[in-house]
Biotite code that builds the C-alpha atoms (Angstrom):
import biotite.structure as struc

atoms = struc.array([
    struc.Atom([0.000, 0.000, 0.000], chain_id="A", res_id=1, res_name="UNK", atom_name="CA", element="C"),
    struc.Atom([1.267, 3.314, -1.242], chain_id="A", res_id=2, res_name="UNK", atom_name="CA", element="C"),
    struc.Atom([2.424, 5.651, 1.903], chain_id="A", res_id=3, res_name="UNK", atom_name="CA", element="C"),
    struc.Atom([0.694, 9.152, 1.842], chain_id="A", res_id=4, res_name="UNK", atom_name="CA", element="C"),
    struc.Atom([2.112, 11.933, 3.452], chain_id="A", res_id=5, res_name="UNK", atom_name="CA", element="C"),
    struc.Atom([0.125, 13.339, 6.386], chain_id="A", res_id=6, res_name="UNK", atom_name="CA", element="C"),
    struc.Atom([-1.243, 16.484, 5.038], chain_id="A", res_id=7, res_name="UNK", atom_name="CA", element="C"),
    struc.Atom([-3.142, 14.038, 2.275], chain_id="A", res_id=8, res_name="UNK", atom_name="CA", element="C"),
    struc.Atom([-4.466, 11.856, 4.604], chain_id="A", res_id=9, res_name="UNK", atom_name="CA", element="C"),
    struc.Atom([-6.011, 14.677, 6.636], chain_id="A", res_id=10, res_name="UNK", atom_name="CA", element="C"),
    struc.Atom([-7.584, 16.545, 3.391], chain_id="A", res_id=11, res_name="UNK", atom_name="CA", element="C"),
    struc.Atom([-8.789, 12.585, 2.260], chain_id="A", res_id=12, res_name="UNK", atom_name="CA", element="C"),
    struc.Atom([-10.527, 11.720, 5.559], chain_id="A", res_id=13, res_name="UNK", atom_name="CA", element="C"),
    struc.Atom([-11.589, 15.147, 7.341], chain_id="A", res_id=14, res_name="UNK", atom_name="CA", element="C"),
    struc.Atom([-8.872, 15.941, 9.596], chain_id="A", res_id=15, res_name="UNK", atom_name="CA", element="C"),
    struc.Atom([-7.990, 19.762, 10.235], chain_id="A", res_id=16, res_name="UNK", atom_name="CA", element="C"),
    struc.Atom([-4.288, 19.997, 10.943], chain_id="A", res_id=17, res_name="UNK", atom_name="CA", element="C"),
    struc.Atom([-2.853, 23.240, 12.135], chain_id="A", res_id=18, res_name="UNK", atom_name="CA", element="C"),
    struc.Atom([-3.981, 26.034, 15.021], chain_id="A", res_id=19, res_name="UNK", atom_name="CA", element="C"),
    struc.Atom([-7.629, 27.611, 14.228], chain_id="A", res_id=20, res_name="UNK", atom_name="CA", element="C"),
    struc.Atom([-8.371, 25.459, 11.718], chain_id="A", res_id=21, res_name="UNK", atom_name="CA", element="C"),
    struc.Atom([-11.889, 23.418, 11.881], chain_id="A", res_id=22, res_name="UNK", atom_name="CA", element="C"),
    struc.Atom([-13.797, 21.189, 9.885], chain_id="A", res_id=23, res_name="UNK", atom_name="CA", element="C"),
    struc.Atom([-17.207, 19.785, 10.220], chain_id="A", res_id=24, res_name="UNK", atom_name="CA", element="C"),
    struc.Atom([-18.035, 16.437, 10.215], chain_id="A", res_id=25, res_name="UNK", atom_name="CA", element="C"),
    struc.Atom([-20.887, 14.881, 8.203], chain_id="A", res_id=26, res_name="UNK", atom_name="CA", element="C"),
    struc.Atom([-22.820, 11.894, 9.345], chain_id="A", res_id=27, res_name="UNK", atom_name="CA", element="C"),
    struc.Atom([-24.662, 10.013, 6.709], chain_id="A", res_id=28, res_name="UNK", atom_name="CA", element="C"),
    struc.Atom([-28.768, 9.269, 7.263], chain_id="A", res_id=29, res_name="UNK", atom_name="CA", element="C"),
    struc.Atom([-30.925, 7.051, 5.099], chain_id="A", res_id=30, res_name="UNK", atom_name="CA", element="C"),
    struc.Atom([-34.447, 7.332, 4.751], chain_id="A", res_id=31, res_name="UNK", atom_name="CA", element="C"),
    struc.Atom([-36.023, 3.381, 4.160], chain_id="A", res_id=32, res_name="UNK", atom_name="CA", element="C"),
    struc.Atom([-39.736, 1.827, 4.610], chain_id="A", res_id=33, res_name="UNK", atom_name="CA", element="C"),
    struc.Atom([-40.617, 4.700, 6.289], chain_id="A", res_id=34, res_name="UNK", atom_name="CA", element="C"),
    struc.Atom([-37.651, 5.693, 9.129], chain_id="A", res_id=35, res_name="UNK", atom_name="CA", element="C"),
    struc.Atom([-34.349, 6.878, 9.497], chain_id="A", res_id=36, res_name="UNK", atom_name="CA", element="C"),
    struc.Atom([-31.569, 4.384, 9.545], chain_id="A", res_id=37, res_name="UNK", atom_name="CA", element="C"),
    struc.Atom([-30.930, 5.252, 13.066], chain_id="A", res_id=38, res_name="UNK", atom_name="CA", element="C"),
    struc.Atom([-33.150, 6.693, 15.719], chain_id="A", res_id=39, res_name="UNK", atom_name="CA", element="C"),
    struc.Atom([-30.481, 9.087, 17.247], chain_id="A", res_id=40, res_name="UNK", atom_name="CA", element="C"),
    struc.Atom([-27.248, 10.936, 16.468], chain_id="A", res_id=41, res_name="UNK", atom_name="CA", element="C"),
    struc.Atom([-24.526, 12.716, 18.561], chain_id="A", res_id=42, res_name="UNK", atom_name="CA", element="C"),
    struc.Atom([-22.694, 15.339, 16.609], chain_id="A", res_id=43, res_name="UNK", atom_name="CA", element="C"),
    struc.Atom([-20.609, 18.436, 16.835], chain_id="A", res_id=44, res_name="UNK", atom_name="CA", element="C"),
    struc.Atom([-22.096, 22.503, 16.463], chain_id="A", res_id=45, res_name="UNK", atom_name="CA", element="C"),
    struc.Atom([-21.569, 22.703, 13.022], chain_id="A", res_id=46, res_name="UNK", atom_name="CA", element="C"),
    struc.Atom([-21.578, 19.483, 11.948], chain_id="A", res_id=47, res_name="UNK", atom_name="CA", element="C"),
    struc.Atom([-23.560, 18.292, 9.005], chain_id="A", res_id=48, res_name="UNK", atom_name="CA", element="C"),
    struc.Atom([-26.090, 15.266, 8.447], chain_id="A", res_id=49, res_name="UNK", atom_name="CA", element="C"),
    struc.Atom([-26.596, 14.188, 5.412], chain_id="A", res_id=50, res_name="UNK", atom_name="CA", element="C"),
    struc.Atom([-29.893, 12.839, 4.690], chain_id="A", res_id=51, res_name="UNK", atom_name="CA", element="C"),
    struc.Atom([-30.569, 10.616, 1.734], chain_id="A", res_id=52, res_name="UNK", atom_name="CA", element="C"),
    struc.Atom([-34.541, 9.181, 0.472], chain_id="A", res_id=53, res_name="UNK", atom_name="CA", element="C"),
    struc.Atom([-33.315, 5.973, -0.404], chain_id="A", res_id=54, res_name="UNK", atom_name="CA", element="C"),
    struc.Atom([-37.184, 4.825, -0.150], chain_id="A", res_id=55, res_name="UNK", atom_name="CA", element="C"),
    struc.Atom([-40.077, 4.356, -3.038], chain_id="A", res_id=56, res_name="UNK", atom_name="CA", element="C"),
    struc.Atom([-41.633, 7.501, -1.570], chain_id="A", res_id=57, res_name="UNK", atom_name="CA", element="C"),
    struc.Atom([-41.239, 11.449, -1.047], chain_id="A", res_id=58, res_name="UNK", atom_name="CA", element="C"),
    struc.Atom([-40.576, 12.700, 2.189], chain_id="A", res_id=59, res_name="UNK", atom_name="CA", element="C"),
    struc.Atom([-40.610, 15.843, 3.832], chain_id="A", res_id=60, res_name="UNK", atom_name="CA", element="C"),
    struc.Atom([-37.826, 16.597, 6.590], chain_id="A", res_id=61, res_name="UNK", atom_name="CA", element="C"),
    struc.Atom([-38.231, 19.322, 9.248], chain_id="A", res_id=62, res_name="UNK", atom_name="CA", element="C"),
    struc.Atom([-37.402, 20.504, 12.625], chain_id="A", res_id=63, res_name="UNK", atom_name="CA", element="C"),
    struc.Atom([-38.854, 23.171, 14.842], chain_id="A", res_id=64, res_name="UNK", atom_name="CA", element="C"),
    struc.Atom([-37.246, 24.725, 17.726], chain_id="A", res_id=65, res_name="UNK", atom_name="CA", element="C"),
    struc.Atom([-36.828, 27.375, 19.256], chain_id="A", res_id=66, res_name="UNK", atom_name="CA", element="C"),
    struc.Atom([-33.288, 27.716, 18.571], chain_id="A", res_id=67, res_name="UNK", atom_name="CA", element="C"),
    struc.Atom([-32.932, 26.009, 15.258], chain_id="A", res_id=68, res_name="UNK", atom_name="CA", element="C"),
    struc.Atom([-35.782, 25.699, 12.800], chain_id="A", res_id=69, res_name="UNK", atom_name="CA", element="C"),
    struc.Atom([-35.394, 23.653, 9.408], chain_id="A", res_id=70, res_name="UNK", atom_name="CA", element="C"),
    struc.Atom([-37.516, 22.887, 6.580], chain_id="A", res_id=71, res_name="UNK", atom_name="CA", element="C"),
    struc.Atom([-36.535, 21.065, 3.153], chain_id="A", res_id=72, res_name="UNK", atom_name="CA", element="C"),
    struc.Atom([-39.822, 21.148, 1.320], chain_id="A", res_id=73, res_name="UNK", atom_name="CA", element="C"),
    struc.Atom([-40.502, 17.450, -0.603], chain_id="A", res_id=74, res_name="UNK", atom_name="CA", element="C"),
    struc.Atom([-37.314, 15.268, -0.174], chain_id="A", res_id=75, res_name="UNK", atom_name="CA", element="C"),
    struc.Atom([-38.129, 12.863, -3.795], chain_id="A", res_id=76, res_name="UNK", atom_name="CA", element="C"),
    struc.Atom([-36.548, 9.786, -4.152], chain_id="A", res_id=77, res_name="UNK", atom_name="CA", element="C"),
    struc.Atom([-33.050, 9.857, -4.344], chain_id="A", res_id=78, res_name="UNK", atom_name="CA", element="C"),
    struc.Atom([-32.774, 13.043, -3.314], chain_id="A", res_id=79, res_name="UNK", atom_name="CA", element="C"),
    struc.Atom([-29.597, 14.301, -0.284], chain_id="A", res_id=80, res_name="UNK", atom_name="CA", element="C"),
    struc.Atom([-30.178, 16.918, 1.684], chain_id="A", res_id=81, res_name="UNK", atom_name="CA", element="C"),
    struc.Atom([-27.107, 18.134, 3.928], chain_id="A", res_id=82, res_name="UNK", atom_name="CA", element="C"),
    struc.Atom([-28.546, 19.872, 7.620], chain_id="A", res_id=83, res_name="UNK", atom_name="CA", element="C"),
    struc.Atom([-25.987, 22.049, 9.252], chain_id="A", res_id=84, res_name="UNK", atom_name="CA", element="C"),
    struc.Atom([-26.712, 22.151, 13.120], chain_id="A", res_id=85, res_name="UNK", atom_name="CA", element="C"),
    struc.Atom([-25.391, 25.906, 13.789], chain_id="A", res_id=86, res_name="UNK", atom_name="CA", element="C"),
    struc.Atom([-26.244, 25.665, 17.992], chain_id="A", res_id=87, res_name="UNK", atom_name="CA", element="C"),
    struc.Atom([-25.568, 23.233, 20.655], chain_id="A", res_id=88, res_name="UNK", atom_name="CA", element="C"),
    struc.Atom([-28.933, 20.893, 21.821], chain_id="A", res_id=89, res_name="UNK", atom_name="CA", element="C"),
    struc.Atom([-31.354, 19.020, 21.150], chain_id="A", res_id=90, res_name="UNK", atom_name="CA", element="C"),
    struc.Atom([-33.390, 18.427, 18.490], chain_id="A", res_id=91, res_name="UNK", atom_name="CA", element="C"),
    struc.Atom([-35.828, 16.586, 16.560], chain_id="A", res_id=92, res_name="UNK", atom_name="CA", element="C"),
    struc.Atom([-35.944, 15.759, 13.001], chain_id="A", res_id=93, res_name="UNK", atom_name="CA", element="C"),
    struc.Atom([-39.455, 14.820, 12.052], chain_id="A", res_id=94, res_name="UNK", atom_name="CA", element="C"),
    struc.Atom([-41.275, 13.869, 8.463], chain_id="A", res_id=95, res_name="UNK", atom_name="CA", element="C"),
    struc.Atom([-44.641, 15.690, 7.829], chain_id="A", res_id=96, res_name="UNK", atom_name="CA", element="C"),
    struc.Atom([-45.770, 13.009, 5.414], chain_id="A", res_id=97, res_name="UNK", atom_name="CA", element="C"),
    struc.Atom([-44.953, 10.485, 7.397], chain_id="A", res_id=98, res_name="UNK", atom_name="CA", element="C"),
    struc.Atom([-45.103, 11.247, 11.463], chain_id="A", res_id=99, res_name="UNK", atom_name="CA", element="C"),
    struc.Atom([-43.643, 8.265, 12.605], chain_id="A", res_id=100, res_name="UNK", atom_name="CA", element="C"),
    struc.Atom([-40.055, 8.765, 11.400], chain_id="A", res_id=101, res_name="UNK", atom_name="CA", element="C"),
    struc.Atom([-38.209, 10.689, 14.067], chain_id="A", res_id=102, res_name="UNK", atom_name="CA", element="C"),
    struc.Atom([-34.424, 11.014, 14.363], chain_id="A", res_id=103, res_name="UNK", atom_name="CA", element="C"),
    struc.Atom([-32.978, 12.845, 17.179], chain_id="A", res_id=104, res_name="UNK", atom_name="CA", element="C"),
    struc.Atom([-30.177, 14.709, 17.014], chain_id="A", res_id=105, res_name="UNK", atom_name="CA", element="C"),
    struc.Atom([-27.945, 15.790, 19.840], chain_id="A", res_id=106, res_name="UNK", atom_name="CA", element="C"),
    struc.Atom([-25.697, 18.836, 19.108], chain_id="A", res_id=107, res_name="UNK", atom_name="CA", element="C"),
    struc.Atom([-22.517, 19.339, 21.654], chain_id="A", res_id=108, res_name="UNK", atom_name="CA", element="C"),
    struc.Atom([-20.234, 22.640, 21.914], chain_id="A", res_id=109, res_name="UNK", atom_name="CA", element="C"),
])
């Protein structure tokens, strides 16, 4: 296996090198038979989910808080969205075609 010098490897998988320098992270979401591929996330302010409608239907993704308020209109099939979380909390990520999918998301400092 070829050896990469460090400052490639960071680029390829993410890693910030260097003072002051930061880089979200993205965590990858599916959308199948009607739920999320997971039920709950932990993730970084700033950090993005990605969410992907990898089902036969449309879906709508939203959340309402007070501090954080998202909408993406209709999701169609095959369709990623990427959701910044800007704030520290909690919050929920709900479809308003289909109220049973919930994913939670908890945002740290």
């Amino acid at each position: 296996m070829p050896r990469l010098p460090l400052i490639c490897l960071a680029a390829a998988t993410g890693v910030a090198l260097g003072a002051g320098i930061a880089w979200a992270a993205t965590s990858q979401v599916t959308q199948r038979d009607r739920a999320f591929s997971t039920g709950a996330l932990s993730i970084r302010k700033g950090d993005v989910v990605q969410i992907s409608n990898a089902d036969t239907v449309v879906h709508h993704i939203y959340v309402e808080s007070a501090a954080f308020n998202y909408d993406s209109g209709e999701q169609p099939v095959g369709r990623t969205l990427d959701v910044a979380f800007p704030l520290p909390g909690t919050f929920d990520v709900l479809c308003a075609i289909h109220p049973r999918m919930k994913l939670v998301v908890t945002v740290a400092e």
